[in-house]
C-alpha positions in Angstrom: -5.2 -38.1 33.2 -5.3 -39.6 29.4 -1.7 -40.9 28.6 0.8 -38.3 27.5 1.1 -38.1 23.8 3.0 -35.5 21.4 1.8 -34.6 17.7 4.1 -33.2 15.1 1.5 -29.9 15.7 -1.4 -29.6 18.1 -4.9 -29.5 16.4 -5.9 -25.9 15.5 -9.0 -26.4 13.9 -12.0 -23.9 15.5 -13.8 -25.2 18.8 -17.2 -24.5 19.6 -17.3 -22.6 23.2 -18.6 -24.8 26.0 -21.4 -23.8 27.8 -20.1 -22.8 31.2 -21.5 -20.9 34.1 -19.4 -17.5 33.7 -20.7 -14.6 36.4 -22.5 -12.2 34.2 -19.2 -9.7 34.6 -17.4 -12.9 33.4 -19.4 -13.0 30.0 -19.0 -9.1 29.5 -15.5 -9.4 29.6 -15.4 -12.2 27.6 -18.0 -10.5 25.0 -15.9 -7.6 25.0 -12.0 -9.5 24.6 -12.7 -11.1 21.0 -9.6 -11.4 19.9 -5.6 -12.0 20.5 -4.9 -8.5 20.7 -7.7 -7.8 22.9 -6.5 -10.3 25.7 -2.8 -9.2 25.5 -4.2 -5.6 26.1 -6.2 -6.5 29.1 -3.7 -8.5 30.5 -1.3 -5.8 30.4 -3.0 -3.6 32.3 -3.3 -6.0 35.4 -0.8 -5.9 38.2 1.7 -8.7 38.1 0.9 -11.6 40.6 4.1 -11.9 42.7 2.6 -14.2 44.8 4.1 -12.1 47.7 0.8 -14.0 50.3 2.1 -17.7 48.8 2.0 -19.6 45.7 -1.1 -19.8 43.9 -2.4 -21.0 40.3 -5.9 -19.3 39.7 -8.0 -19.7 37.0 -9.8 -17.1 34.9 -12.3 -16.5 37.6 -9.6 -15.4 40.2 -7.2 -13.5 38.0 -11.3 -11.6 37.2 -12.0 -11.6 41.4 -8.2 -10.6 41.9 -7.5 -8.4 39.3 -3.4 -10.1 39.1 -2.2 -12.7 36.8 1.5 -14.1 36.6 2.3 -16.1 33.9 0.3 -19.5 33.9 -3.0 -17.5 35.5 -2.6 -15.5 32.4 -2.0 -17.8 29.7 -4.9 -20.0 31.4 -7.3 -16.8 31.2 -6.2 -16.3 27.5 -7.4 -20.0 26.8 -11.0 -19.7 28.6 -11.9 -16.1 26.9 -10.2 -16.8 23.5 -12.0 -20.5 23.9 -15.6 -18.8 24.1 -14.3 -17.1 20.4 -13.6 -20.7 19.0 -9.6 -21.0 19.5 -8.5 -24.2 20.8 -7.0 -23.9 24.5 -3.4 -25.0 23.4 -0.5 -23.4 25.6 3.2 -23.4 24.5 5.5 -24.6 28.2 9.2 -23.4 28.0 11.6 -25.1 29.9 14.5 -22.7 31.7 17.9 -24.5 32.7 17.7 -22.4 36.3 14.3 -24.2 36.5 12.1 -20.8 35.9 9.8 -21.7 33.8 7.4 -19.5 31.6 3.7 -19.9 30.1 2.4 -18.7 27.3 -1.0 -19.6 25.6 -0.5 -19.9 21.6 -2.7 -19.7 18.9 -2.6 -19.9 14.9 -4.0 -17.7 12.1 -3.5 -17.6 8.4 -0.6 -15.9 8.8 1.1 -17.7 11.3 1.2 -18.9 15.0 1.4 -16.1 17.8 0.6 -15.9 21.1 -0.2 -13.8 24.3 1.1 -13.9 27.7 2.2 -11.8 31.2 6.0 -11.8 32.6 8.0 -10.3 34.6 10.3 -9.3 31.7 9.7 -7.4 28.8 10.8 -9.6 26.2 8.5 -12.5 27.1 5.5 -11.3 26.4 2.9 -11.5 23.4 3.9 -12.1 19.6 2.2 -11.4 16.6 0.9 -14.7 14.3 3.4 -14.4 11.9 5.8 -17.3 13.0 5.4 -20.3 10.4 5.6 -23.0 13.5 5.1 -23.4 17.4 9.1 -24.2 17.4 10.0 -20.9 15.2 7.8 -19.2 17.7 9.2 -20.5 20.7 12.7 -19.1 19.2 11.7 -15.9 19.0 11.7 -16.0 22.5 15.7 -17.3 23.5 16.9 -14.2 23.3 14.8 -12.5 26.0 15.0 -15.2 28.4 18.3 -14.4 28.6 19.1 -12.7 32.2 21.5 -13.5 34.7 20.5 -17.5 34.8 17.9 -18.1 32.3 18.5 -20.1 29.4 15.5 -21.9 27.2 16.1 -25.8 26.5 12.9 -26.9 25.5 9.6 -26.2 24.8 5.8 -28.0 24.8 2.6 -27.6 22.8 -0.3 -28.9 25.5 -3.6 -28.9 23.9 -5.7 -28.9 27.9 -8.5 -30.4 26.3 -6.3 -33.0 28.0 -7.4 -32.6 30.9 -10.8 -33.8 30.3 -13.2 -33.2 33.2 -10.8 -31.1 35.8 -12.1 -28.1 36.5 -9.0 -25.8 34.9 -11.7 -23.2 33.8 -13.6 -21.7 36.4 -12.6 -23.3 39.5 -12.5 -21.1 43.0 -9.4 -22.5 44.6 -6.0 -23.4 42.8 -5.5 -25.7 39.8 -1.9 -27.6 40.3 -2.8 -30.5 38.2 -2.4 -28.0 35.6 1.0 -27.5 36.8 2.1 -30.9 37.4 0.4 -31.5 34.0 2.9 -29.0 32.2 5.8 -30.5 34.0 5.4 -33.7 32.8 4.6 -33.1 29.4 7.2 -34.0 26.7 9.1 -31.2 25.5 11.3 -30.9 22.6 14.6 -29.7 22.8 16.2 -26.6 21.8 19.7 -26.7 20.6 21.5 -23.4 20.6 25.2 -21.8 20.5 26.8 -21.6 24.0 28.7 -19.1 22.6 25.5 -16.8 21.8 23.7 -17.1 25.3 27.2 -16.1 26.7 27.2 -13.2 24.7 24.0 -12.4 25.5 24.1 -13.0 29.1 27.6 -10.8 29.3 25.1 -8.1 27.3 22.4 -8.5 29.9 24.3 -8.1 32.9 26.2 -5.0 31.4 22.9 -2.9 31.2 21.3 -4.2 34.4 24.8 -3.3 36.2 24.5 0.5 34.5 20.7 1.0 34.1 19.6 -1.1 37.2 16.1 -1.8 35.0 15.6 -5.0 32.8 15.9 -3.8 28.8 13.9 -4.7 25.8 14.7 -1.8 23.2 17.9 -3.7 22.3 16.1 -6.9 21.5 16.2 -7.8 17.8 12.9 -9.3 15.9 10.9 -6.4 18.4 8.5 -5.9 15.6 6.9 -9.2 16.1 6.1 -8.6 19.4 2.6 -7.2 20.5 2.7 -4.6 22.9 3.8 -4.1 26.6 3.0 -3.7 29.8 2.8 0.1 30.8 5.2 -0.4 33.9 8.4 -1.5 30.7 7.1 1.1 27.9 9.0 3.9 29.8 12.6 2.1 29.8 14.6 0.6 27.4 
């Protein structure tokens, strides 16, 4: 693996799509999922991969064959589709001090970075391109991480161009080395008010103990967010 470097900001500059050997299903999906929106649309409507048969870390071809992406299948899926369209395959790695971790693959418009991804909580999904740098993004996201232990402390820009010749793309079987990458990447630090994440924590807990649901309508900066999962739509 090339030596682990960080940039002020990752290259954004358009790519041209590699000639790889997508199914023909593959390539209608891809022809058909042009755009940011597009991909955070599709990936909604898949189930959630809770892993409930064992771990796993598919690539775009098994989240296709599956139908089920959690959050690194997804962001990796963004990267291969949105790749073919001539983004770079840059994902954004947030660090959690209770060790859960989150994915999200990022990208940058004239207007602003944005990105798309899958959780398991409303209020860490997709976000529009409006955010002026990967850090401002990756603070849009503190205060929905916020649940009974989550916390952000730092976050990673990994460009998995990186990667070089490993097979993160289209491989059958499971692709830790994009894992063990991700977790060994430099992150920078995020300083923030202990006295905010209590507040919101003591928030969090008050709604789960009346509503027994996980809540997003009381998040602020909502209008920068792209649009949610069916299954959290419904609550608030």
């Amino acid at each position: 693996m090339p030596a682990l470097q960080r940039s002020p900001l990752p290259r954004t500059d358009p790519v041209d799509p590699l000639p790889l050997p997508f199914t023909p299903a593959e390539r209608r999906l891809i022809a058909r999922l042009r755009t940011p929106t597009a991909i955070q649309r599709w990936l909604n409507a898949l189930r959630y991969n809770n892993e409930t048969g064992g771990e796993t870390l598919r690539t775009f071809r098994g989240v296709v064959r599956t139908g089920t992406a959690h959050c690194l299948e997804a962001a990796l899926s963004a990267a291969v589709i949105l790749e073919q369209h001539g983004y770079p395959p840059l994902v954004l790695s947030f660090e959690s001090i209770d060790l859960l971790d989150h994915v999200i693959f990022v990208y940058r418009t004239a207007s602003g970075w944005g990105s798309v991804a899958r959780s398991r909580d409303p209020g860490l999904h997709g976000r529009k391109p409006v955010f002026a740098t990967p850090r401002a993004l990756a603070l849009s996201y503190f205060e929905g991480y916020i649940d009974f232990t989550g916390r952000i402390k730092a976050y990673g820009v990994v460009d998995l161009r990186v990667l070089g010749n490993y097979e993160w793309r289209l491989a059958d079987g499971n692709v830790w080395k994009v894992e063990r990458l991700l977790l060994d990447w430099p992150h920078r630090r995020i300083r923030s008010s202990d006295a905010r994440a209590n507040r919101l924590r003591k928030r969090y807990r008050a709604f789960r103990k009346a509503h027994g649901y996980k809540p997003w309508k009381y998040y602020t900066g909502r209008d920068r967010w792209t649009g949610l999962p069916p299954e959290f739509r419904h609550r608030g």
